[in-house]
N, C-alpha and C positions, 0 to 999 in steps of 0.2 A: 265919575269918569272911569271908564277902564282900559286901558294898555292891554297891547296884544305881551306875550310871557317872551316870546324872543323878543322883540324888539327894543324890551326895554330889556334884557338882560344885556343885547350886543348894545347899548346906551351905558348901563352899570359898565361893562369890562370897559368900553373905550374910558368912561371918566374915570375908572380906577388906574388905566396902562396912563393914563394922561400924566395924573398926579403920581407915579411911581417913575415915570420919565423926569418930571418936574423936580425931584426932590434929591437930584446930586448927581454927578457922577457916576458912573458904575466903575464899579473897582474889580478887579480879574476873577477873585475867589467869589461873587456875587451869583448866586444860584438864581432860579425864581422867586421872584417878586413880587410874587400876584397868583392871588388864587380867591375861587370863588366856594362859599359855604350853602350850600341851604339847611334853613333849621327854622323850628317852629318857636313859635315867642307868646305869651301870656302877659297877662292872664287873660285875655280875651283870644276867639279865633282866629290866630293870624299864621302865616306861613311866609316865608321871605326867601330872597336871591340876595346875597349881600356881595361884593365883591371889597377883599380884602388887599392890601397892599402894604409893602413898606421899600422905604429907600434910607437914604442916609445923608447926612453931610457929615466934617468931620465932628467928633465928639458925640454923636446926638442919629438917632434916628428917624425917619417923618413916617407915621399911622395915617393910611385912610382909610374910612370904611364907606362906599356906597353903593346905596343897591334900594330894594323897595320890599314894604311887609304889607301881605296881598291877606283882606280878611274883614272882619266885624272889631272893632277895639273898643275903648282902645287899649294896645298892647303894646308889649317892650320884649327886648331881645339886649341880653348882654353878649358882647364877645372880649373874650381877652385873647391877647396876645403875648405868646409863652415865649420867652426869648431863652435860650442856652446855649454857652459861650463855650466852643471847641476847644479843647486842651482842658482845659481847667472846671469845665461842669458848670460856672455858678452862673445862676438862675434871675432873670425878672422878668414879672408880669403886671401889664397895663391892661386894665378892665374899661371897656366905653360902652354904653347904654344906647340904643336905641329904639325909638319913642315912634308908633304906626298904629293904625295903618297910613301906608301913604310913602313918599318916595323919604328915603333915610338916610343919614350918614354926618360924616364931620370933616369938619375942613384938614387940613394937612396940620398935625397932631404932633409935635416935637416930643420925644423923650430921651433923655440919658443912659441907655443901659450899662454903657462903656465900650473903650477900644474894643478890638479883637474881631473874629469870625464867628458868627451868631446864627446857630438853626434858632427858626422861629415858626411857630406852628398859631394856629387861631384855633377856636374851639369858642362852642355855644353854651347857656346855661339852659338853654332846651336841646331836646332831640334833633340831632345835626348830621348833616352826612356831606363827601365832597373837598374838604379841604385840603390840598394838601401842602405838606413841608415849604417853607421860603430859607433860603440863606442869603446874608449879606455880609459884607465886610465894613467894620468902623471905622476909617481911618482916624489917628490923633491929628490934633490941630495942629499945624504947624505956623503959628500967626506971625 
């Protein structure tokens, strides 16, 4: 089966602006939340449109990644997601794998980085171009 390249890319951003809508709040200091990567994924010939995303509730942030890995496979594409906390520098990253050719991605993806205001960047373990910067804010739980 093949997909025309726009249609399913404006298919990826809407499912990714979906689930970064779905996924809390938006708090004031929250930048963009959504950004799209292309990169190339092995070990077979694949090439992908991935659209990345994050949001937050309190405590905790939500990952999605979807999009589609267009090629001969079968192949894989890791992306992580760089998080770093303004003010104080410290650092974490979440690695998610995806498995193509064929249409890709993960359900809405809970992690803990911690409170605070958080650039987060995505990046490929292939040849990648296109993404860029997301900031969000964590709000503490206030249960």
């Amino acid at each position: 089966m093949r997909f025309p390249i726009a249609a399913t890319g404006f298919a990826c951003t809407a499912a990714a602006a979906t689930l970064v809508l779905s996924a809390g709040t938006a708090s004031a200091a929250d930048g963009n939340t959504q950004t799209t990567i292309y990169t190339l994924a092995n070990p077979g010939i694949c090439a992908g449109i991935i659209d990345a995303g994050v949001g937050h509730y309190p405590d905790s942030a939500a990952l999605g990644l979807t999009g589609m890995l267009y090629g001969v496979g079968p192949c894989s594409v890791e992306l992580t997601f760089h998080f770093k906390r303004q003010g104080d520098g410290v650092t974490a990253d979440y690695t998610r794998k995806l498995n193509g050719p064929g249409a890709v991605g993960t359900s809405k993806d809970i992690v803990q980085p911690g409170i605070g205001i958080w650039d987060v960047t995505v990046t490929s373990n292939g040849a990648s171009f296109g993404a860029q910067p997301m900031k969000i804010d964590i709000p503490k739980y206030e249960g």
